[in-house]
C-alpha positions as CSV (number, residue, x, y, z in Angstrom):
1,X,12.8,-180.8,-116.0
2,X,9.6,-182.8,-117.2
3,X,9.2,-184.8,-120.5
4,X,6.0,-185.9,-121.1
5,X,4.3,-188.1,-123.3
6,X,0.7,-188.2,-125.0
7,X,-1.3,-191.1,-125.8
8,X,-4.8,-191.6,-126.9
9,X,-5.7,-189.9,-129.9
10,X,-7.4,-191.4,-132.6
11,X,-10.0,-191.3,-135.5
12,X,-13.8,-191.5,-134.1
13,X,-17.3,-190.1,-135.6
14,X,-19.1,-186.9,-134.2
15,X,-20.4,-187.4,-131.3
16,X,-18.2,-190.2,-129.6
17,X,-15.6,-190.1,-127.1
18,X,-11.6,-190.2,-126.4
19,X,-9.2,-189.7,-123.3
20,X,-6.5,-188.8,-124.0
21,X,-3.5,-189.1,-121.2
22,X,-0.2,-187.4,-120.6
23,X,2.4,-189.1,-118.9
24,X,5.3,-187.2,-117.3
25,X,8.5,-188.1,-116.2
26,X,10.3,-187.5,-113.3
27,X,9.4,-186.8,-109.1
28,X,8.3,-183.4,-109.3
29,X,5.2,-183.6,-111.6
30,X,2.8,-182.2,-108.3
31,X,4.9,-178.9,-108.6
32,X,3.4,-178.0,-112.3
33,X,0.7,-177.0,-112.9
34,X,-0.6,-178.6,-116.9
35,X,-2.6,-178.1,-119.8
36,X,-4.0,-179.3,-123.0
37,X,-3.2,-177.4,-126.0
38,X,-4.4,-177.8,-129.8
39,X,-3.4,-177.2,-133.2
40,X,-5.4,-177.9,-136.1
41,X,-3.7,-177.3,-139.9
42,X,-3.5,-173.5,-140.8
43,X,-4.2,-172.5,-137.6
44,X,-2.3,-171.7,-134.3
45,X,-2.4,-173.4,-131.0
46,X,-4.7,-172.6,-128.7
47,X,-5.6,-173.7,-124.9
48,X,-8.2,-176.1,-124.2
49,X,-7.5,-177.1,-120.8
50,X,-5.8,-176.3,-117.5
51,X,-5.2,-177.9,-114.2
52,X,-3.6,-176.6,-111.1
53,X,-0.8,-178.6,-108.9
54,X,-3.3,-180.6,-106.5
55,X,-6.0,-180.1,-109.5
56,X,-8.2,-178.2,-107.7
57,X,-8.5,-175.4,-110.2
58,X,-9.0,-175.6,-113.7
59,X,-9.9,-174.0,-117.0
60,X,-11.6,-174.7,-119.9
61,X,-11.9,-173.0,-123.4
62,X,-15.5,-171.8,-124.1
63,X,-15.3,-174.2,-126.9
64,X,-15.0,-177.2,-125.0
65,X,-17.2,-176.0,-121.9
66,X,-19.3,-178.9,-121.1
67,X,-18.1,-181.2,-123.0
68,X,-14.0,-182.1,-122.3
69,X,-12.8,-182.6,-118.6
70,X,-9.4,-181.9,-117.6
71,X,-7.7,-184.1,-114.2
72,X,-5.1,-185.6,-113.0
73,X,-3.4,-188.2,-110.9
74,X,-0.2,-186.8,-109.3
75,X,0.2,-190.5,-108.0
76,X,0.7,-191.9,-111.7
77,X,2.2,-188.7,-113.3
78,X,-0.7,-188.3,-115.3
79,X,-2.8,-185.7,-116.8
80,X,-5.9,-186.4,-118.9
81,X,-8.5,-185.0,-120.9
82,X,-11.9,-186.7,-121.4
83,X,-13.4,-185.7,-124.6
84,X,-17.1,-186.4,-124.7
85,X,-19.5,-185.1,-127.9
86,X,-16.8,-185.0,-130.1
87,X,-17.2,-182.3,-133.2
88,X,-15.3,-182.1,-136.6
89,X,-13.8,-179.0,-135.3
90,X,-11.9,-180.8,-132.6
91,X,-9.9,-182.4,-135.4
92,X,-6.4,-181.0,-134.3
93,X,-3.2,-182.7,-132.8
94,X,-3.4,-182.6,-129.2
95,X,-0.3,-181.6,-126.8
96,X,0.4,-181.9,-123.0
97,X,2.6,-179.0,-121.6
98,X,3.9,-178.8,-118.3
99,X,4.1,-175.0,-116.7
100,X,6.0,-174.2,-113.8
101,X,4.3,-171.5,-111.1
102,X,5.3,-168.5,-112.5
103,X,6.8,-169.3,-115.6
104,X,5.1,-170.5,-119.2
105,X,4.6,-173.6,-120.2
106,X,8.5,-174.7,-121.2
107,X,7.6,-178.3,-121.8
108,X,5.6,-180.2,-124.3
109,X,5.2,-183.2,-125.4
110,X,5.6,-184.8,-129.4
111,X,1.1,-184.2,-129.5
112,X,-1.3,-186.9,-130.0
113,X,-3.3,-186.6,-133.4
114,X,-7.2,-186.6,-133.4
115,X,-9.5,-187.0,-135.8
116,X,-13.3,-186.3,-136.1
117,X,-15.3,-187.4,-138.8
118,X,-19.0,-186.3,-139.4
């Protein structure tokens, strides 16, 4: 099992920046691979970001091509997102989840709220 925890969000204007991190718990966070999720209000979550085990794969949502940046640091435990170019429609709370090979992502953290203002 993994429990992880977000940190990072915050309220910023269009066109700045946030990184948000993910900190997991436990010795066997190299074994999962993660992703950033979203969920703004009245809508369902959706996939930003994924990252393989040793983070040499990952996957982006069209709507964040370019502009967020997923990695991690299996020496810390830590999975992060760099934001850049921030839009209004990136307002959403933000969650880590942890996804065993082969299986769906069964862990999530409490979500990190993020605000963009025009």
């Amino acid at each position: 099992q993994v429990q992880l925890v977000e940190s990072g969000g915050g309220s910023v204007q269009a066109g700045a920046s946030l990184r948000l991190s993910c900190a997991a718990s436990g010795r066997t966070f190299s074994t999962y691979n993660m992703g950033w999720f979203r969920q703004a209000p009245g809508k369902e979550r959706e996939s930003v970001a994924q990252i393989s085990r040793n983070g040499g794969s990952t996957y982006y949502a069209d709507f964040v091509k370019g502009r967020f940046t997923i990695s991690r640091d299996n020496a810390k435990n830590t999975v992060y997102l760099q934001m850049n170019s921030l839009k209004p429609e990136d307002t959403a709370v933000y969650y880590c989840a942890a996804q065993y090979p082969g299986a769906n992502f069964n862990y999530w953290g409490q979500g990190t709220q993020v605000t963009v203002s025009s």
